[in-house]
C-alpha positions in Angstrom: 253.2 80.6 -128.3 255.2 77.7 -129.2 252.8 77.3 -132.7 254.3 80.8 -133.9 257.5 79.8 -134.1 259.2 80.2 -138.1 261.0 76.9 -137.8 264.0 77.9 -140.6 265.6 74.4 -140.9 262.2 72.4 -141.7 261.1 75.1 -144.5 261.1 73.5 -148.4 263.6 76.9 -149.1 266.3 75.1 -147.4 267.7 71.8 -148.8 267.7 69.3 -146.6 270.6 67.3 -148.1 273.1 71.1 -148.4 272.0 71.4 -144.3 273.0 67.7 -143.3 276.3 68.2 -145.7 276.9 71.2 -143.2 276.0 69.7 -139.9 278.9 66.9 -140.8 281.5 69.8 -140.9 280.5 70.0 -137.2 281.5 68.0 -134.5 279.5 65.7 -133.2 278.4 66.8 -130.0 277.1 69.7 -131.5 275.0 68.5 -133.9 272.3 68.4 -131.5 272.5 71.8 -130.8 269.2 73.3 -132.3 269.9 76.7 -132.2 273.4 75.5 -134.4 271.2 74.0 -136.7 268.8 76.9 -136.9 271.5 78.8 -137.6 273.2 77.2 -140.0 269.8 76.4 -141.7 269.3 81.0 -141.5 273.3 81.3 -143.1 272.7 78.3 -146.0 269.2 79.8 -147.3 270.7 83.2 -147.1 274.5 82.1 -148.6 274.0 79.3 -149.7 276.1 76.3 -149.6 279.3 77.2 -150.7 279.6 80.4 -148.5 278.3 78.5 -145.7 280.4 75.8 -145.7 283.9 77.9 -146.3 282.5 79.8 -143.1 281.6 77.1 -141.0 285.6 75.3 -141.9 287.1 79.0 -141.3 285.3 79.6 -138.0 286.0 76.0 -137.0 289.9 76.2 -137.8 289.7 79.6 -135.3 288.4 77.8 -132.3 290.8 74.8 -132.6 293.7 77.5 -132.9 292.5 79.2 -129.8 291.3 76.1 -127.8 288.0 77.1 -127.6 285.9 74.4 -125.0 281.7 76.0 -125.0 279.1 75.9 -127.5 279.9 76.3 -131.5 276.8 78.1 -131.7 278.3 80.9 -129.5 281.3 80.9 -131.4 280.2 81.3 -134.9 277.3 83.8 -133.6 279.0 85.8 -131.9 281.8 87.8 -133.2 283.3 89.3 -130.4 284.1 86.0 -129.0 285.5 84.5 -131.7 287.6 87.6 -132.6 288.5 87.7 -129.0 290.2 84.3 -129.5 291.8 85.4 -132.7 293.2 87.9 -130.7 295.1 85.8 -128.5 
C-alpha cells in the first residue's frame, strides 16, 4: 500500500529550493513534521511561492497572538482552530 502513495513534496512540479525557502518560515521543531511539509509542498504547487509564503507568515503571526502550543500542521489545516484562536 505504502508504494501508492503520491508523494507531493518529491514531484519535479514542486521546486525544491521555493519548498525549503518555506519550511525556514517555520519553526524548527516543525520542520520535521511530514504531513507540514506535504502540505506546504500541496499549497506552493497549487499557489505558488508568493501566496504561500504571505499565508504561512499570516497564519504564523495568528498562533503567536493566541499562544497556540500543538502542531503547525493542525493550525494552518484546520480552519476552525485557527479561527477559534482569532476569536479569542
Amino acid at each position: 500500500m505504502e508504494d501508492k502513495i503520491i508523494r507531493v513534496e518529491e514531484q519535479a512540479s514542486v521546486d525544491q529550493e521555493a519548498l525549503g525557502r518555506l519550511l525556514m518560515l517555520v519553526p524548527a521543531r516543525h520542520r520535521e513534521d511530514e504531513r507540514l511539509v506535504r502540505f506546504l509542498a500541496f499549497r506552493l504547487k497549487v499557489d505558488g511561492f508568493d501566496k504561500t509564503s504571505a499565508f504561512v507568515s499570516r497564519k504564523l503571526m495568528a498562533a503567536e497572538r493566541c499562544t497556540f502550543r500543538g502542531l503547525l500542521y493542525d493550525f494552518l489545516k484546520d480552519d476552525g482552530e485557527s479561527n477559534a484562536c482569532q476569536d479569542r
